[in-house]
C-alpha positions, 0 to 999 in steps of 0.5 A: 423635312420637307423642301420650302416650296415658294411657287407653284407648279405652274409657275416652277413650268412657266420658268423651268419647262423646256419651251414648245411655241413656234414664238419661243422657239424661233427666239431662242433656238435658232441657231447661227452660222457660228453656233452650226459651225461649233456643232458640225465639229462633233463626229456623229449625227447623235452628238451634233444633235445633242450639242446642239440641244445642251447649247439652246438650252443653255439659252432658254430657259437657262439650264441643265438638262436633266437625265432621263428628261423628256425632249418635246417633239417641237424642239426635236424638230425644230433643231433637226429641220436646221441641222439637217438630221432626222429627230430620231437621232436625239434617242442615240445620244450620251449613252455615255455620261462623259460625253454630256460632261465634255460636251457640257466643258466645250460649250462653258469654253466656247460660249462662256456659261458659267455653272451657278459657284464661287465668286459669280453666286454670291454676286448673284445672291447680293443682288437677288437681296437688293432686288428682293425689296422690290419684288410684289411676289415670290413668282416676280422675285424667281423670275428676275433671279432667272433673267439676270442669269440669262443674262450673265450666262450663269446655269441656273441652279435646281429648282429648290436651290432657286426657291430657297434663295429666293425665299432667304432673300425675301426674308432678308429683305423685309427684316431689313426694310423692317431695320430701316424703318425703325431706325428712322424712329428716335427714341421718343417715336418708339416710346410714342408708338410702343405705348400704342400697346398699353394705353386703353381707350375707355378702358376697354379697347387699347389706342392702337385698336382704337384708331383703325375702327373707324368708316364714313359717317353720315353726319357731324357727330360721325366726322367729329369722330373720325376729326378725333382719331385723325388728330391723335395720329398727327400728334404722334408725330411720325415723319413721312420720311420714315416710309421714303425708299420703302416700296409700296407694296411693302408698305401696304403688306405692312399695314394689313398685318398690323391690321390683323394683330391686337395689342396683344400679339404685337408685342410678342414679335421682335422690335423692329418690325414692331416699330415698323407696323406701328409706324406704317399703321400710323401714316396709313391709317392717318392717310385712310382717316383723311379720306374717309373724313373727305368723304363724309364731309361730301355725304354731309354737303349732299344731305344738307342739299338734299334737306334745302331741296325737301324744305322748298318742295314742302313749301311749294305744296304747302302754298298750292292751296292758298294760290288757288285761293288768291287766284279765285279772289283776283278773278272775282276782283277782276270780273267787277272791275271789267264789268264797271269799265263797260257800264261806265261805273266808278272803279273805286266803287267797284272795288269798295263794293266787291272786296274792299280795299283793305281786302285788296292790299292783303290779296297784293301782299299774299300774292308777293308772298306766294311768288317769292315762294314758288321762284324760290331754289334750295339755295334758299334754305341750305344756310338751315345746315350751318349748325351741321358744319359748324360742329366739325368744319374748322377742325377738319380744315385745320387738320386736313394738310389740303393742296390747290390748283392755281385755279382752287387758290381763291377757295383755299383761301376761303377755306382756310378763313373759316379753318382759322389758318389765316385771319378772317375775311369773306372773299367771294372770288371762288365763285363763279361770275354767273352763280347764284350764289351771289345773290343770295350772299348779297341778300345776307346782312353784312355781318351774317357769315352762315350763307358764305361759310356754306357756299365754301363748304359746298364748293370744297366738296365739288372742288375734292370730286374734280381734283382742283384741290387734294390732300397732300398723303391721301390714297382717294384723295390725292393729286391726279398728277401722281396717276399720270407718267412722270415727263422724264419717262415719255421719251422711253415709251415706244409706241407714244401716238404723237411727238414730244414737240408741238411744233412737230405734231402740229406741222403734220396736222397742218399738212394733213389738213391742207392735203384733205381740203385739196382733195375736197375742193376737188372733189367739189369742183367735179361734183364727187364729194363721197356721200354729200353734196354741196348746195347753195354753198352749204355742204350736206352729208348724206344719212348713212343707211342701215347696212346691217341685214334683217336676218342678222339678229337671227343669226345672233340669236341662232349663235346664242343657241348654239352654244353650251350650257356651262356654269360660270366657275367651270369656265374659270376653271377652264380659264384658269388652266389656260392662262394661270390667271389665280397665280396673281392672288394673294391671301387677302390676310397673310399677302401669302400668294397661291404657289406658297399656299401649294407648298405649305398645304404639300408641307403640311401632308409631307409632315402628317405621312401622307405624301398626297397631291392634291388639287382643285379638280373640274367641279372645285372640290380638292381630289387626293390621290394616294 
């Protein structure tokens, strides 16, 4: 049976391969005047050399060297050049086995490795458990267990001791989380969540199904649904407590594998992690709905402007014609009315003989008509939207556990009047001083709300885009303080670009500041200010000239020119092979990364008889050798 493989070899080099940059060497191969006074002790050149080589790599990377093991010529070097030997006399060294095996004893005795046994190993497995819960990977998991023996002096065990541990303990770790979470859940939240499983929605599509199949609306109807499986989760009832202490990796693998199984299949697995995909699904999906229910609120506010702003365009083209015509009469009316006043003739009887005055009132009252329309905004016509809100805006404020700013406090106020968490009143303070929405609400009958619900509705979509107000379990929608380094980590950050006091920061302002206005008061007094000058108290800068050659866009050009034609995935091959970038990748369904992916394909071969490696080659496809 083949050996459970949890990295890939790429990752297996990155944490066991004996180091060859000048950076890790002078790190970690350097020796000290105690350590070369430890190896000029040994007899012969060759045993100086390999006591030398046994003990830096003991260090890094932290275990035994292997018989028959090819030493880099950078490492030779590196320690010949420090003990004053030719790399050569490493070839001459342990031809007997008990000298590695006493030099090894010495080195245990001087320096206090310990060999991976005993009462130190199982310490070590204990806390590889705990450090399993918060580990994102299998590479994350091995590189911490190979660090904390660095650090505790132990020699590392094989490879396949360390990839089985670490893959026993991440196991281990999830069934506990898995425990953990259930436990949380009394027995009517495991009767509540298990009936998820059986219970048909329509009779056609189980209610644990039913609740994930969901996606942003675009009108009433659409959020009315999503209003319905938002309140079906919260009347299950499951605490967010259930998911404190829970990393949040691990909640999110969690919710992808309940995404992935029907009701079916998830009464197949145990108890407990049925219990906790159930309950994670239940918070997550609760959390995604909520988001999603935001978002087509903003899609509904747009659409319902977007609809006021066609209403009033239409309008406007609709009254061009009868502009024109009130402007022809006006113009004739006017005409008359000039050529009575220099004739002398009655103006009464100019009007009476042109148009008349009946015609004249009709022209006075189209002529306010037509202003009001053409000065008239959107706004006018977004209260033609209240229907569309009132199908699903006070349940959406009732079911949405919203949060505000001090400054949002006035609109949630406001808000939760229309949601009916508070008694109703028609507060205007969320507006601004100088917006126009006080207008057109002063023009509303008192007992007309439409207008003002709209202007609420419309003000909590722009206060959910600026973060004034947020949803207190949300993913998008949640407080931009969660994003921000909490103030007690601050002062451990190394590099922070200005002190944590404010006294102190704005001091050296002041005396930067009062340093530059010498040197240009200076600079003024001899007439050397660099690229402007001071005329009739005024300080002009002088326009920066172009300093950029003509022949350089040229060159850029001859530079493009000159470099190859290559396709875009053989340069991420190439990238690849440089930087391991593809080892960050999870399988997007099983969260399975790509070294356990390697051994399972390696698994799957061993276990047919074919024993081939195999590998993406340079043009994508997979090569196997026999």
């Amino acid at each position: 049976m083949p050996r459970r493989q949890i990295l890939s070899d790429r990752q297996r080099a990155a944490l066991f391969d004996l180091p060859t940059d000048e950076a890790t060497l002078l790190q970690h191969y350097t020796l000290a005047d105690d350590d070369i006074e430890h190896i000029r002790s040994r007899r012969r050149s060759r045993n100086r050399f390999g006591f030398a080589l046994q003990l830096c790599v003991f260090r890094y990377p932290g275990r035994l060297l292997q018989p028959g093991e090819v030493i880099p010529s950078e490492i030779a070097e590196f320690l010949a050049a420090q003990l004053g030997i030719a790399p050569d006399d490493l070839t001459d060294y342990a031809h007997r086995a008990e000298t590695r095996r006493e030099h090894l004893a010495d080195l245990r005795e001087i320096y206090g490795y310990k060999i991976f046994s005993g009462q130190g190993a199982r310490d070590l497995k204990t806390w590889l458990l705990r450090e399993a819960e918060t580990a994102r990977s299998n590479l994350d998991l091995a590189r911490r267990l190979v660090e904390q023996c660095r650090r505790m002096q132990t020699i590392l065990p094989g490879v396949s001791v360390v990839e089985r541990l670490c893959a026993d303990a991440l196991v281990a770790a999830e069934r506990t989380i898995d425990s953990r979470i259930a436990e949380r859940l009394n027995e009517t939240k495991q009767a509540q969540l298990d009936s998820l499983l059986t219970e048909l929605v329509d009779e056609r599509v189980s209610r644990f199904v039913w609740p994930r199949q969901f996606e942003v609306g675009n009108n009433s109807a659409g959020a009315s649904r999503l209003l319905d499986r938002l309140e079906f989760l919260q009347s299950l009832g499951v605490p967010t407590e259930t998911l404190d202490e829970v990393p949040p990796h691990r909640i999110a693998r969690l919710r992808r594998q309940g995404e992935r199984y029907f009701a079916d299949g998830l009464r197949d697995i145990s108890s407990d992690r049925r219990l906790a995909i159930l309950a994670v699904c239940a918070l997550e999906w609760q959390a995604a709905i909520a988001d999603t229910v935001v978002e087509t609120h903003d899609r509904i506010v747009g659409k319902t402007w977007r609809d006021a702003k066609r209403l009033c365009d239409t309008r406007v083209d609709d009254a061009k014609g009868a502009v024109q015509q009130t402007l022809r009469s006006f113009t004739v009316l006017g005409t008359a009315l000039l050529a009575a006043h220099s004739d002398g003739v009655s103006l009464e009887a100019a009007v009476s003989d042109t148009a008349g005055w009946s015609v004249l009132e009709d022209l006075v009252a189209t002529s306010a008509q037509l202003t009001n329309t053409m000065a008239a905004e959107p706004l006018t016509h977004v209260v033609q939207g209240h229907r569309r809100f009132r199908r699903y805006a006070p349940r959406m404020l009732k079911a949405l556990d919203i949060k505000a700013a001090s400054v949002a406090i006035p609109l949630l106020n406001a808000a939760e009047s229309i949601g009916g968490k508070i008694d109703w009143v028609k507060p205007t303070d969320f507006l601004r001083k100088n917006s126009k929405w006080h207008r057109h609400l002063k023009a509303q009958p008192e007992d007309d709300h439409r207008l003002w619900e709209v202007a609420v509705l419309f003000h909590l979509r722009d206060a959910f885009r600026s973060g004034d107000i947020w949803l207190e379990h949300s993913k998008r929608y949640a407080d931009l303080k969660q994003a921000l380094v909490p103030i007690s980590a601050v002062p451990a950050i190394p590099r922070l670009s200005m002190p944590l006091d404010p006294v102190t920061w704005l001091s050296d302002r002041k005396v930067r500041i009062t340093d530059g206005l010498n040197r240009l008061a200076r600079a003024a007094r001899h007439g050397a200010i660099p690229g402007g000058s001071i005329e009739n108290g005024t300080l002009k800068i002088e326009q920066l000239a172009t300093a950029v050659p003509d022949e350089a866009e040229e060159l850029v050009l001859d530079l493009y020119r000159q470099l190859p034609d290559i396709r875009i995935t053989d340069l991420l091959l190439e990238v690849d092979e440089a930087t391991g970038f593809t080892d960050a990748f999870t399988h997007l369904h099983t969260s399975t990364d790509r070294g356990a992916l390697q051994g399972q394909d390696r698994a799957a071969e061993c276990s047919a008889g074919r024993g081939a490696e195999s590998w993406p080659e340079q043009d994508g496809r997979r090569q196997q050798h026999p």
